[in-house]
ZARO-662726 format. One record per residue (C-alpha): x, y, z; residue number from 1. Coordinates in pm, 1 decimal. Layout:
// residues N
+----------+----------+----------+-----+
:        x :        y :        z :   i :
+----------+----------+----------+-----+
:        X :        Y :        Z : NUM :
...
+----------+----------+----------+-----+
END
This chain:
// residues 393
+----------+----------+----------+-----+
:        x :        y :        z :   i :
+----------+----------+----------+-----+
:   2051.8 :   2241.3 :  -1177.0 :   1 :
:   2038.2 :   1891.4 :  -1098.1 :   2 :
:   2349.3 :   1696.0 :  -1108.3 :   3 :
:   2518.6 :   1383.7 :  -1255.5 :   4 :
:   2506.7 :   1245.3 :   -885.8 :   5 :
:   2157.2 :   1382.0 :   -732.0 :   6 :
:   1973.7 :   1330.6 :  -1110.8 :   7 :
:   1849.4 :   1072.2 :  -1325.9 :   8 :
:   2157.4 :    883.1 :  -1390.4 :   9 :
:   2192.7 :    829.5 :  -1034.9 :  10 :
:   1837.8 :    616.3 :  -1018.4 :  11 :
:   1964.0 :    460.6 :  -1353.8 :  12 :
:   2312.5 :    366.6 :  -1156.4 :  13 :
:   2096.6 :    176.4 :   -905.3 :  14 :
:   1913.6 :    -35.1 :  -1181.2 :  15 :
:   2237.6 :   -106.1 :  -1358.5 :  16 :
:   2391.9 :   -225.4 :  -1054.7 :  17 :
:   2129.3 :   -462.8 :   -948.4 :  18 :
:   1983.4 :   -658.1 :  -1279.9 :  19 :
:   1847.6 :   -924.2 :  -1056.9 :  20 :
:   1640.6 :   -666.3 :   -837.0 :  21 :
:   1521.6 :   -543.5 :  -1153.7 :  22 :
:   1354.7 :   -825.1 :  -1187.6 :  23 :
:   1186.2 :   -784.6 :   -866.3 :  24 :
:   1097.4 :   -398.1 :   -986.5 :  25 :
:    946.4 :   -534.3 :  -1311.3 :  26 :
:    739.9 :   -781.8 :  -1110.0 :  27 :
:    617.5 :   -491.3 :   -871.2 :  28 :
:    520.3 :   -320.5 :  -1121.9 :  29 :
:    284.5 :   -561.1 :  -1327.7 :  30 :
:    133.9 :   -636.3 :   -968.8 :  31 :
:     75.0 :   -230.8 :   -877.2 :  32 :
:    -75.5 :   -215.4 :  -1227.5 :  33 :
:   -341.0 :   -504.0 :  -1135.2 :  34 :
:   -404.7 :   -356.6 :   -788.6 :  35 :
:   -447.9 :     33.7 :   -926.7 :  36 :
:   -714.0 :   -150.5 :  -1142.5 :  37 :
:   -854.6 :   -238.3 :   -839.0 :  38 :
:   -801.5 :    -89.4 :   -547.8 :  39 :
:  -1031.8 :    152.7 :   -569.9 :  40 :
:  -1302.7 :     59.7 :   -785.5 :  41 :
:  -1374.9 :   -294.8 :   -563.7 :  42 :
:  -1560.5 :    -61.0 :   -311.9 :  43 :
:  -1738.3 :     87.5 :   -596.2 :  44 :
:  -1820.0 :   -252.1 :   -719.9 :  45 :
:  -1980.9 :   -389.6 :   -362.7 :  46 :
:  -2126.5 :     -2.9 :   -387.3 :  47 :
:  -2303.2 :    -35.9 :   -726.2 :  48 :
:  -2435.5 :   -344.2 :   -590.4 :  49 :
:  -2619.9 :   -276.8 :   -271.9 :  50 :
:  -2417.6 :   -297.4 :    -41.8 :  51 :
:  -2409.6 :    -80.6 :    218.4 :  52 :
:  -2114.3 :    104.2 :    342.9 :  53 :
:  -2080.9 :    -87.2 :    715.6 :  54 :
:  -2119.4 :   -405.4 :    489.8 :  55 :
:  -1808.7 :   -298.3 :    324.4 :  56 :
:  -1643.2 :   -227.0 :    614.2 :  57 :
:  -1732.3 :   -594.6 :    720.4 :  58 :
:  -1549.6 :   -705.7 :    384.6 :  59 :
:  -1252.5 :   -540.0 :    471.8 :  60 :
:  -1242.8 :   -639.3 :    825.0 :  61 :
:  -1302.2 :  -1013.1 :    727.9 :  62 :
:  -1018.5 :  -1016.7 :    485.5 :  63 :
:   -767.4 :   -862.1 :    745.6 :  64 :
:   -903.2 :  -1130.9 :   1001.1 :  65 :
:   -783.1 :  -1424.2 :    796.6 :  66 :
:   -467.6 :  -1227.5 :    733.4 :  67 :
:   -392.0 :  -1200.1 :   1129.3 :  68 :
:   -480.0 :  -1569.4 :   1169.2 :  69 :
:   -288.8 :  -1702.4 :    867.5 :  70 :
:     60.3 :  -1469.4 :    846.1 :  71 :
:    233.5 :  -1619.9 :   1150.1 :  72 :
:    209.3 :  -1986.2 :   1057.8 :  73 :
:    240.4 :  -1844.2 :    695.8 :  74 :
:    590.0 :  -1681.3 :    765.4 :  75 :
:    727.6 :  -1978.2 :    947.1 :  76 :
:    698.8 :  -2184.1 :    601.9 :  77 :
:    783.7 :  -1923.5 :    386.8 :  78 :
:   1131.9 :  -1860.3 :    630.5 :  79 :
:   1140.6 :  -2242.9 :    598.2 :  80 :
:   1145.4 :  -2295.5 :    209.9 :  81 :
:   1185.9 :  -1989.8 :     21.2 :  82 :
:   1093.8 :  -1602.8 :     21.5 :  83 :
:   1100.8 :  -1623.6 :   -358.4 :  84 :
:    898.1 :  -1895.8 :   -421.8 :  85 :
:    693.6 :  -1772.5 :   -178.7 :  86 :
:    609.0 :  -1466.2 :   -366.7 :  87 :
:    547.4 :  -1661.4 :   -693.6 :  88 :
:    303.8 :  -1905.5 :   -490.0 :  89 :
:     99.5 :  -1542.9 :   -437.3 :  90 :
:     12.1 :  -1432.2 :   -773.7 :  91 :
:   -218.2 :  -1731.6 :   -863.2 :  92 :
:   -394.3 :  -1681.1 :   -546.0 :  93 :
:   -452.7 :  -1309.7 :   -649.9 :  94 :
:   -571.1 :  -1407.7 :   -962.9 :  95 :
:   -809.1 :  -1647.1 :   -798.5 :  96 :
:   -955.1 :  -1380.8 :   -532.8 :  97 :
:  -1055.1 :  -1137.1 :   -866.6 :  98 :
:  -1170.2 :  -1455.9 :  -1039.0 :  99 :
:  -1425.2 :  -1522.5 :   -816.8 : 100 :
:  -1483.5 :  -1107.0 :   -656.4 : 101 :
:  -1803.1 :  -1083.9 :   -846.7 : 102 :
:  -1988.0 :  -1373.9 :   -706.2 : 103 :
:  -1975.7 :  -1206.8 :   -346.5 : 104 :
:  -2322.1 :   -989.1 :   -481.2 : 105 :
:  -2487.6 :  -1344.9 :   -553.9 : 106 :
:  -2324.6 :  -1544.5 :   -276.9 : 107 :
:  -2300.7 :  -1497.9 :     78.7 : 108 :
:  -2114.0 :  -1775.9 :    141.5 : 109 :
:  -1868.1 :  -1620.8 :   -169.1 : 110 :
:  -1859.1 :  -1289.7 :     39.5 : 111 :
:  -1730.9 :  -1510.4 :    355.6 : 112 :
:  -1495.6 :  -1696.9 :    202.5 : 113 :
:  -1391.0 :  -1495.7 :    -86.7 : 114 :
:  -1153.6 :  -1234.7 :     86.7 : 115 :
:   -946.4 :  -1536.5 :    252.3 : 116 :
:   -797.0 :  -1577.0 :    -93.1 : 117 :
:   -700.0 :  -1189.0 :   -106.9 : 118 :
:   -566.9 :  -1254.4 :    243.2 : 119 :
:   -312.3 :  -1532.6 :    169.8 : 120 :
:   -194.6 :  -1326.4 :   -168.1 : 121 :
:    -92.6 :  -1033.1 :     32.8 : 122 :
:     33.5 :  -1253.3 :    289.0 : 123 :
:    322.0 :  -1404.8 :     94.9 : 124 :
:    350.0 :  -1070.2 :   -148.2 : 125 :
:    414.7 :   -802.7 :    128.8 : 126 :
:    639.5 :  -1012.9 :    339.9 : 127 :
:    800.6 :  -1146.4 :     72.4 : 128 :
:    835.4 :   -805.4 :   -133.1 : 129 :
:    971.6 :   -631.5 :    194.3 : 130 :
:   1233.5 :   -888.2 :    333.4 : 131 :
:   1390.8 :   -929.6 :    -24.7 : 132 :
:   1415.4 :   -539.8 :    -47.2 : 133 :
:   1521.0 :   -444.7 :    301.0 : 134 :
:   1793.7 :   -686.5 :    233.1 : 135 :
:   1919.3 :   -622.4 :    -83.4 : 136 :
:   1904.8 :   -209.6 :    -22.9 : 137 :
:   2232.0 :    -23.6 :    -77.4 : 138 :
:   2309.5 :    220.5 :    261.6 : 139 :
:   2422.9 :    500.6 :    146.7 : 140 :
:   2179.8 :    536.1 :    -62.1 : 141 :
:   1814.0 :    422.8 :     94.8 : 142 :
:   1597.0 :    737.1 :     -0.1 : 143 :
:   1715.9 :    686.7 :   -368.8 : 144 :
:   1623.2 :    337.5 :   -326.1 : 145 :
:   1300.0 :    356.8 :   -153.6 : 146 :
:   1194.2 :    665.0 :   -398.9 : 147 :
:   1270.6 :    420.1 :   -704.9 : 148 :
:   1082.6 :    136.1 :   -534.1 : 149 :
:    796.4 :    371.6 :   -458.3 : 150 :
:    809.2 :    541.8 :   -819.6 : 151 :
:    772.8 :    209.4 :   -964.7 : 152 :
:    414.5 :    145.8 :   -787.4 : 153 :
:    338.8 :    492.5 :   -894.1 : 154 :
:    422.6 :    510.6 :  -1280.3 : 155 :
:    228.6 :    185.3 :  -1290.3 : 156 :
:   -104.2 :    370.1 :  -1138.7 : 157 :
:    -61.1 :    655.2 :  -1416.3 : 158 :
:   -309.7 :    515.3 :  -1650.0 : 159 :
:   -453.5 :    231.1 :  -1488.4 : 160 :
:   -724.3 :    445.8 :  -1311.9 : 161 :
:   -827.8 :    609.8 :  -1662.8 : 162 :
:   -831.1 :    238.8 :  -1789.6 : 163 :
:  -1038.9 :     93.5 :  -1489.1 : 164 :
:  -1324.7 :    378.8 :  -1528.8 : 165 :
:  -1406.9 :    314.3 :  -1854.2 : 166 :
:  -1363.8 :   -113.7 :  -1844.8 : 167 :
:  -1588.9 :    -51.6 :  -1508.8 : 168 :
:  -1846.9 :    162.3 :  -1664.9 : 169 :
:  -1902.6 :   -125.7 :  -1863.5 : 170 :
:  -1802.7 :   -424.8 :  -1635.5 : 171 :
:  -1673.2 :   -483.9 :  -1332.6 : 172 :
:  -1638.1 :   -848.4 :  -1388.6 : 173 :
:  -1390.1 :   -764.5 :  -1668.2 : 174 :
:  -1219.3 :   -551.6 :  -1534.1 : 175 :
:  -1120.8 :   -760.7 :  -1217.2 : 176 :
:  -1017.4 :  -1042.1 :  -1507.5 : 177 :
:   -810.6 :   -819.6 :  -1676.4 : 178 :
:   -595.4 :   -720.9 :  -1359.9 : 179 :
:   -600.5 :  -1085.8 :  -1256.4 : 180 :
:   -392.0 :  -1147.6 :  -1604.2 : 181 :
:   -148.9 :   -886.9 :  -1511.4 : 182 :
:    -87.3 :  -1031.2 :  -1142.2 : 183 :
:    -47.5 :  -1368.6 :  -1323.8 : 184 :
:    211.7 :  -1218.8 :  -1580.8 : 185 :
:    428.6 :  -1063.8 :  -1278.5 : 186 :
:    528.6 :  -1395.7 :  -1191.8 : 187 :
:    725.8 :  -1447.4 :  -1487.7 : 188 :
:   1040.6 :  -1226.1 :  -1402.0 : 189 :
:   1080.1 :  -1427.4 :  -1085.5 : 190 :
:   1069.3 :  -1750.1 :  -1246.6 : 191 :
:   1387.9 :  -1700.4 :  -1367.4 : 192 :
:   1553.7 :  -1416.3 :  -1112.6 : 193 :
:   1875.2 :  -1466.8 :   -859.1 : 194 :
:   1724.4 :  -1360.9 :   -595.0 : 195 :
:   1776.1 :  -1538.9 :   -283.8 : 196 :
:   1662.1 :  -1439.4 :     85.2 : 197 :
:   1763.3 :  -1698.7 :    340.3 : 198 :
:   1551.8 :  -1656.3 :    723.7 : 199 :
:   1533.5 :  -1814.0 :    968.4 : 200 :
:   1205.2 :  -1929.8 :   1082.1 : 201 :
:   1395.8 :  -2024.9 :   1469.1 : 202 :
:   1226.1 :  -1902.3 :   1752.9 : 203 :
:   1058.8 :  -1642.6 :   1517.0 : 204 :
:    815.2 :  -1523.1 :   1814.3 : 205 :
:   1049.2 :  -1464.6 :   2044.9 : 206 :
:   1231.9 :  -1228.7 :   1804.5 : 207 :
:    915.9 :  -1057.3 :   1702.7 : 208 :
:    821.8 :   -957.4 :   2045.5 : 209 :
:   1054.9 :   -655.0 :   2054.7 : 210 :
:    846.7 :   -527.5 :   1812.9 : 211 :
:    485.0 :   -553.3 :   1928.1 : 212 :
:    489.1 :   -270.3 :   2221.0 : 213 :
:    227.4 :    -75.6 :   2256.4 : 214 :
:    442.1 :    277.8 :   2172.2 : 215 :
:    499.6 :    531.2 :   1855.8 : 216 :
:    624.0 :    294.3 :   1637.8 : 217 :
:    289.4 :     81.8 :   1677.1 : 218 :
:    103.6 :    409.9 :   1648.5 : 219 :
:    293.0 :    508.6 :   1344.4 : 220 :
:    198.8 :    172.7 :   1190.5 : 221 :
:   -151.4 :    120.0 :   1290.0 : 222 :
:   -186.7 :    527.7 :   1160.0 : 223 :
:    -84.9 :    440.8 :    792.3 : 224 :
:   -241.2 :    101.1 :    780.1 : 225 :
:   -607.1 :    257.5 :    923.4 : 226 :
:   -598.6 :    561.9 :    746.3 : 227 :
:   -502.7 :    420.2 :    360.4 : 228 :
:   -807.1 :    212.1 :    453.1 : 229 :
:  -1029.0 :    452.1 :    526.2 : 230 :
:   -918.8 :    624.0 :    226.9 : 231 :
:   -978.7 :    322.6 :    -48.4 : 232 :
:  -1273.5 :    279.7 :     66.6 : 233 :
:  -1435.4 :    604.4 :    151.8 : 234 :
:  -1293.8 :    838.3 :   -106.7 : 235 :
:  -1416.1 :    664.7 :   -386.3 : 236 :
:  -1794.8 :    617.0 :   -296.3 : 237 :
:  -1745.4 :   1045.8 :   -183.2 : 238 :
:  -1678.7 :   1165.8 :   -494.0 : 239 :
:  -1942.4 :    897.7 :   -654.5 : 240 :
:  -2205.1 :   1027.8 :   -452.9 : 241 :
:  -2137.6 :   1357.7 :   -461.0 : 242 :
:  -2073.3 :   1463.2 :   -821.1 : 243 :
:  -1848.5 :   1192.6 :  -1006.5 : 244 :
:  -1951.4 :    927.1 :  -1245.1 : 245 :
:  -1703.1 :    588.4 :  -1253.5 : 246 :
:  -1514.4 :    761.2 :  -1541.9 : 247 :
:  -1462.3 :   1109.5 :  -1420.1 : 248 :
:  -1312.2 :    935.3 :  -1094.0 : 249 :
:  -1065.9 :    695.3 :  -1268.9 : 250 :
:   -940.4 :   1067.9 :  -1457.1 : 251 :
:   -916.7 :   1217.9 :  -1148.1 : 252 :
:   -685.1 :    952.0 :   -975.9 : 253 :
:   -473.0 :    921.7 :  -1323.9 : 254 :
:   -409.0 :   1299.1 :  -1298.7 : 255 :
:   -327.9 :   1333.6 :   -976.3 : 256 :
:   -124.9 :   1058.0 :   -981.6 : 257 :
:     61.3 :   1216.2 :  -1334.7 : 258 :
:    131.8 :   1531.5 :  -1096.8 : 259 :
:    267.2 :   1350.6 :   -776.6 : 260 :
:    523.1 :   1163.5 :   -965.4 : 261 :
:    779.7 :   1411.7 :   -949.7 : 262 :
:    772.5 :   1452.1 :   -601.1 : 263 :
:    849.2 :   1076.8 :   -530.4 : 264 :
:   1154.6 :   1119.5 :   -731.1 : 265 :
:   1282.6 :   1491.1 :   -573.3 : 266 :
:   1214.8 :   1315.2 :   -240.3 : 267 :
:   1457.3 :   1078.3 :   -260.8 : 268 :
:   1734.0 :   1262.6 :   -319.1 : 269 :
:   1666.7 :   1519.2 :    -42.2 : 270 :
:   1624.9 :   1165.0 :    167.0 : 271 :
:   1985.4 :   1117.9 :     84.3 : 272 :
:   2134.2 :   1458.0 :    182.3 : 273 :
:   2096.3 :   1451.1 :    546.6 : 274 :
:   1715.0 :   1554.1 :    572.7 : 275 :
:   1457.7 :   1304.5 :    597.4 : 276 :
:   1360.1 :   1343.6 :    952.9 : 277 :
:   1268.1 :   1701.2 :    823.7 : 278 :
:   1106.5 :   1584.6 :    514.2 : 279 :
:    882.8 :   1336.9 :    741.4 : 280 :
:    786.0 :   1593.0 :    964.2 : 281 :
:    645.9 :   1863.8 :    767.8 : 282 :
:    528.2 :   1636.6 :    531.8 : 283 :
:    322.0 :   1449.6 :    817.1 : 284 :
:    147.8 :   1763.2 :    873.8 : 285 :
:     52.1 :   1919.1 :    490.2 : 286 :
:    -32.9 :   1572.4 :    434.4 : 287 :
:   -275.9 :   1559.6 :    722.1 : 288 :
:   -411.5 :   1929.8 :    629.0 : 289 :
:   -454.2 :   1809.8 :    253.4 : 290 :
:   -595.1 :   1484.9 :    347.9 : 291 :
:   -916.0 :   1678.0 :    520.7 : 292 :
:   -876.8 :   1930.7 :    266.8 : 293 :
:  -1014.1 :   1745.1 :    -12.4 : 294 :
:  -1374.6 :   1746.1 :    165.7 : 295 :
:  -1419.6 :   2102.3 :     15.9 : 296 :
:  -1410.1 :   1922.5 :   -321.8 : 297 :
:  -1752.3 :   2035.2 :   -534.7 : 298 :
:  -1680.6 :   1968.1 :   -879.9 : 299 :
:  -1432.9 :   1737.7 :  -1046.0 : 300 :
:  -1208.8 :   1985.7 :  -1161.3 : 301 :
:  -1112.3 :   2037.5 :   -789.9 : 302 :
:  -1081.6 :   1709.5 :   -677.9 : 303 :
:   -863.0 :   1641.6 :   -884.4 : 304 :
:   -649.2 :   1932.9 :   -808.0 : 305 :
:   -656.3 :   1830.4 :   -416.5 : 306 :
:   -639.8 :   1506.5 :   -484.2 : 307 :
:   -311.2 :   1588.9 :   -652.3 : 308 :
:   -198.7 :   1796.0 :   -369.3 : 309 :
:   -256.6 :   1537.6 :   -127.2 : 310 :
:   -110.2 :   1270.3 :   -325.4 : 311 :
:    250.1 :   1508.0 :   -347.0 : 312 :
:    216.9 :   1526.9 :     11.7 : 313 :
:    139.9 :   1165.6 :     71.5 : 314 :
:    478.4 :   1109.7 :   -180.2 : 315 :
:    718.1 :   1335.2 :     28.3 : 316 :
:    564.2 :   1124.5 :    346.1 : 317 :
:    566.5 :    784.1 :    194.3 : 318 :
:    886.4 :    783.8 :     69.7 : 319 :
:   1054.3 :    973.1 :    402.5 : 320 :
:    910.9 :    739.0 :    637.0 : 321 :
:    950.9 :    444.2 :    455.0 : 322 :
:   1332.5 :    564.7 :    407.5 : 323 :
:   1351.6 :    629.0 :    824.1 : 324 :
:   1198.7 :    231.9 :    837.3 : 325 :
:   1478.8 :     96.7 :    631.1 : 326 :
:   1714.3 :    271.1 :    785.3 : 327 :
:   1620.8 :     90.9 :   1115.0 : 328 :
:   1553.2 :   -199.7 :    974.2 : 329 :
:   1916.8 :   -253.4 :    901.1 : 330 :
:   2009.2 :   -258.2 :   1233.1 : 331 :
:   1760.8 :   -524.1 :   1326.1 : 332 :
:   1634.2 :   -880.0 :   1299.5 : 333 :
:   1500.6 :   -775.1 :    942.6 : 334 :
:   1266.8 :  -1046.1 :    925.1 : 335 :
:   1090.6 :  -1033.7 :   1223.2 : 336 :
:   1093.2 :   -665.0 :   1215.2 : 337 :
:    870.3 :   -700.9 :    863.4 : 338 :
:    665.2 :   -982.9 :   1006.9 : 339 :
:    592.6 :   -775.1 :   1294.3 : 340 :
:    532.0 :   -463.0 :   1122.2 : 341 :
:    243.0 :   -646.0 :    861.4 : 342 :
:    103.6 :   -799.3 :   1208.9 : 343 :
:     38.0 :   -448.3 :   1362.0 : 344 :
:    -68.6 :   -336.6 :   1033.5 : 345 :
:   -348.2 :   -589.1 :   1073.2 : 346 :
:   -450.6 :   -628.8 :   1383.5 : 347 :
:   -507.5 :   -188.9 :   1379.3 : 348 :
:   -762.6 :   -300.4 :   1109.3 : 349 :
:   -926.0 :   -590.8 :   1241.2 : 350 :
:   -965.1 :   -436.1 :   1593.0 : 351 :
:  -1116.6 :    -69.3 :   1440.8 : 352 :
:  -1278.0 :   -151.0 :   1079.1 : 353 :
:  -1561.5 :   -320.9 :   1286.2 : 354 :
:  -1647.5 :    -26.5 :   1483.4 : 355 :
:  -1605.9 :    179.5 :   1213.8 : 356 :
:  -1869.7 :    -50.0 :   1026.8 : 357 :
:  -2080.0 :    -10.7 :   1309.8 : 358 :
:  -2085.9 :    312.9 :   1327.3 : 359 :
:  -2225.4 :    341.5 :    959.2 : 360 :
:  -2481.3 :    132.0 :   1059.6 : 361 :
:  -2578.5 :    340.5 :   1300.9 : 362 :
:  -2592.6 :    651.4 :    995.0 : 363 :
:  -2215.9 :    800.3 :   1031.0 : 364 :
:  -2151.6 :   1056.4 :    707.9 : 365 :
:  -1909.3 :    958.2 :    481.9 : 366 :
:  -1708.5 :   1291.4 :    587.9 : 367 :
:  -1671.2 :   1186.5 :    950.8 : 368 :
:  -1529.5 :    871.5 :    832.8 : 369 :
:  -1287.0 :   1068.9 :    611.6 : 370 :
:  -1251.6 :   1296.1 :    890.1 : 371 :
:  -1107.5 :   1032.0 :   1102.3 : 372 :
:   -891.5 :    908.9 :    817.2 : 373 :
:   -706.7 :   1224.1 :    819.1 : 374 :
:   -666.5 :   1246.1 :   1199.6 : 375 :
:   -493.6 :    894.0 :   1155.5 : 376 :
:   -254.6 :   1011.4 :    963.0 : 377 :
:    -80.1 :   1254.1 :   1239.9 : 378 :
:     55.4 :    943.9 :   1372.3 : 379 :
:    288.5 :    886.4 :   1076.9 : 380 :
:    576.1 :   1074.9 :   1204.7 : 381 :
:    568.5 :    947.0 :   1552.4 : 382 :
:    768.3 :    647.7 :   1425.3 : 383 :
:   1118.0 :    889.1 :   1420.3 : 384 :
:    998.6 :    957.7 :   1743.1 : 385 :
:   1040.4 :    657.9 :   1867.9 : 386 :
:   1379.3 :    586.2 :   1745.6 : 387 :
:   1534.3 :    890.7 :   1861.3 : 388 :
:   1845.5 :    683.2 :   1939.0 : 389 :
:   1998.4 :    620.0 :   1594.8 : 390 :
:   2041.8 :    859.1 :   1316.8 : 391 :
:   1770.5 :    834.6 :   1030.6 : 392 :
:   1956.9 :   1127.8 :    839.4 : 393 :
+----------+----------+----------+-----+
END
C-alpha cells in the first residue's frame, strides 16, 4: 500500500509548498501542450509535402546550427538581465516560428531562415526552464521533484496527439496556429510569478569549460540529445509509411502516453529511497531493447502497445537520470553546468544530423536510422559513470 509519505499527498506537499513554482509548472505545461501538438507531426508536415527525408534532416541540423551560434552570447544577456524575463521574451518567438512553419514548402528562403526563430525560443526556454528549477529544487526530495516536473510535460501530451491527428488530417497550417496560441498563453503565469534567478554572466566561459570534456558525461548528453532526434523525426514518417494514417498515429502516441504516466510518478518515489543509480541502469538497457523493439511493429494495434512499453521505459530512464543530473548539479556552478549541458546537446546534433542526412541521400532505410537511434541510447547511463565520486542515491 502506498503511504501518506511515498503517495499522492506527498507530490501535492511539494505544490503547496512552492505556489510560485507552480506558476512555473502551469507555464510548462501550456508550452508541452503546444510542442506535443507539434513535435511530431512537423516532420510529417515537411513529409506530406515533398520533402525528402535527408532534407529534413537538413531542417533539423540548420535549426540546431543557429542554436550553437546564438546560446552563448544569448546566456550572457539573459545572466545579465533576467532568467524570467528571459523565458517570457521566448514564447512570442515560438509563436512566430509556427506562424510562419508552413511557408518553408513555398519558400526556400522561409526554410533557411525559418528554424532560427525555433532556435532562439528554445534558447531562452530550456536555459531558462532548467536554471530556475535546478535552483529552486528541494534535496531531499529531487526524484519527487523531477518526477512531478516530468509528469507535468507528460499529462499535457495525453490528448494533444489525438487532437493534432485529426486538426492535421485537415490542416497543418491550423494546427501549428493553434499550438502557437497555447505557447502565447503560457506566458501569462510568469507575468505575474516571484520567481527570481540571479547569475552571473562573469567569466561564464571559463566556468563552463569544466564541463565540455570529451568523457561519459558528454556521451551521456550527446546520447539523449541524438537519439530523441532521431526518434521525432523518424518514428513518425515509419509508422506513416508503413501502415498508419495521420489519425491512427496521433491515437497511438495519446495511448501510449495514457499508459506511461504511472511510471513517471512510481519512479520518483523509488528515486527517493536510495535507488536511482539502479533505476538508471536497468532502465538504460529495457529502454534500449524496447527502443529497437518497436521495428517489429505491423499493425497499429502493436505499435501502440510497444510504443507504450518503450515510453514506460523511457519514463523510469528520464526521470532517474534527470534525478542523478540534479543531484550533481547542486554541487556545481549551476548555471554554467546548464549552459554547458544545452551546448553539448547541440553541437552532438549539428556535428551528426548532417551525416545522417547524407546518408539518406545516399538511400539509408528508415530502420537503420532507427536502428542507430536505439544504439544512442546505451549511452544514457554512462553519465553515473562518470560521477562515481559523489552519491546520486
Amino acid at each position: 500500500m502506498v503511504t501518506n509519505h511515498h503517495g499522492v499527498k506527498e507530490y501535492l506537499r511539494i505544490l503547496a509548498d512552492n505556489t510560485a513554482m507552480d506558476k512555473l509548472y502551469l507555464a510548462l505545461f501550456l508550452r508541452r501542450i503546444a510542442y506535443s501538438l507539434t513535435a511530431l507531426f512537423i516532420p510529417l508536415f515537411l513529409y506530406n509535402n515533398g520533402f525528402p527525408i535527408w532534407s529534413i534532416f537538413a531542417f533539423y541540423s540548420l535549426e540546431q546550427a543557429y542554436y550553437v551560434l546564438a546560446m552563448y552570447p544569448v546566456a550572457k544577456a539573459m545572466a545579465k538581465t533576467s532568467v524570467v524575463k528571459s523565458f517570457i521574451a521566448a514564447f512570442p518567438l515560438g509563436f512566430a516560428y509556427f506562424y510562419f512553419l508552413p511557408s518553408t514548402t513555398a519558400s526556400t528562403v522561409a526554410f533557411i531562415l525559418v528554424p532560427a526563430l525555433n532556435a532562439a525560443s528554445m534558447i531562452l526556454s530550456n536555459i531558462a526552464t532548467h536554471t530556475i528549477f535546478m535552483d529552486d529544487v528541494d534535496d531531499q526530495k529531487e526524484g519527487k521533484e523531477v518526477s512531478l516536473f516530468s509528469s507535468v510535460g507528460l499529462v499535457a501530451t495525453l490528448l494533444s496527439p489525438a487532437l493534432a491527428g485529426y486538426v492535421a488530417s485537415v490542416d497543418f497550417a491550423s494546427l501549428f496556429l493553434l499550438a502557437g496560441f497555447f505557447l502565447l498563453s503560457a506566458a501569462i503565469p510568469l507575468l505575474t510569478t516571484s520567481l527570481s534567478r540571479d547569475v552571473s554572466a562573469d567569466d561564464l566561459w571559463e566556468r563552463m569549460k569544466p564541463y565540455l570534456n570529451f568523457d561519459n558525461q558528454t556521451r551521456s548528453f550527446a546520447g539523449y540529445a541524438l537519439s530523441k532526434t532521431l526518434d521525432r523525426v523518424l518514428w513518425p514518417i515509419f509508422l506513416i509509411v508503413a501502415f498508419a494514417s495521420i489519425i491512427e498515429f496521433g491515437f497511438i502516441q495519446t495511448s501510449a502516453a495514457l499508459i506511461s504516466l504511472v511510471v513517471t510518478y512510481a519512479t520518483g518515489l523509488r528515486s527517493d529511497d536510495g535507488d536511482n543509480n539502479t533505476v538508471l541502469t536497468y532502465s538504460n538497457e529495457f529502454y534500449t531493447f524496447t527502443y529497437v523493439a518497436r521495428l517489429l511493429s505491423f499493425t497499429p494495434v502493436v505499435a501502440g502497445l510497444l510504443e507504450a512499453v518503450r515510453r514506460i521505459s523511457y519514463r523510469a530512464l528520464y526521470v532517474s537520470w534527470n534525478t542523478a543530473m540534479v543531484r550533481y548539479a547542486e554541487g556545481t556552478d549551476t548555471y554554467a553546468f546548464i549552459v554547458s549541458r544545452e551546448m553539448i546537446y547541440k553541437m552532438s546534433r549539428v556535428v551528426f544530423l548532417p551525416f545522417f542526412a547524407l546518408a539518406f541521400y545516399a538511400g539509408m532505410p528508415i530502420r537503420i536510422g532507427l536502428l542507430f537511434g536505439g544504439a544512442m541510447t546505451w549511452f544514457y547511463a554512462d553519465f553515473i559513470n562518470q560521477n562515481k565520486g559523489f552519491s546520486t542515491d
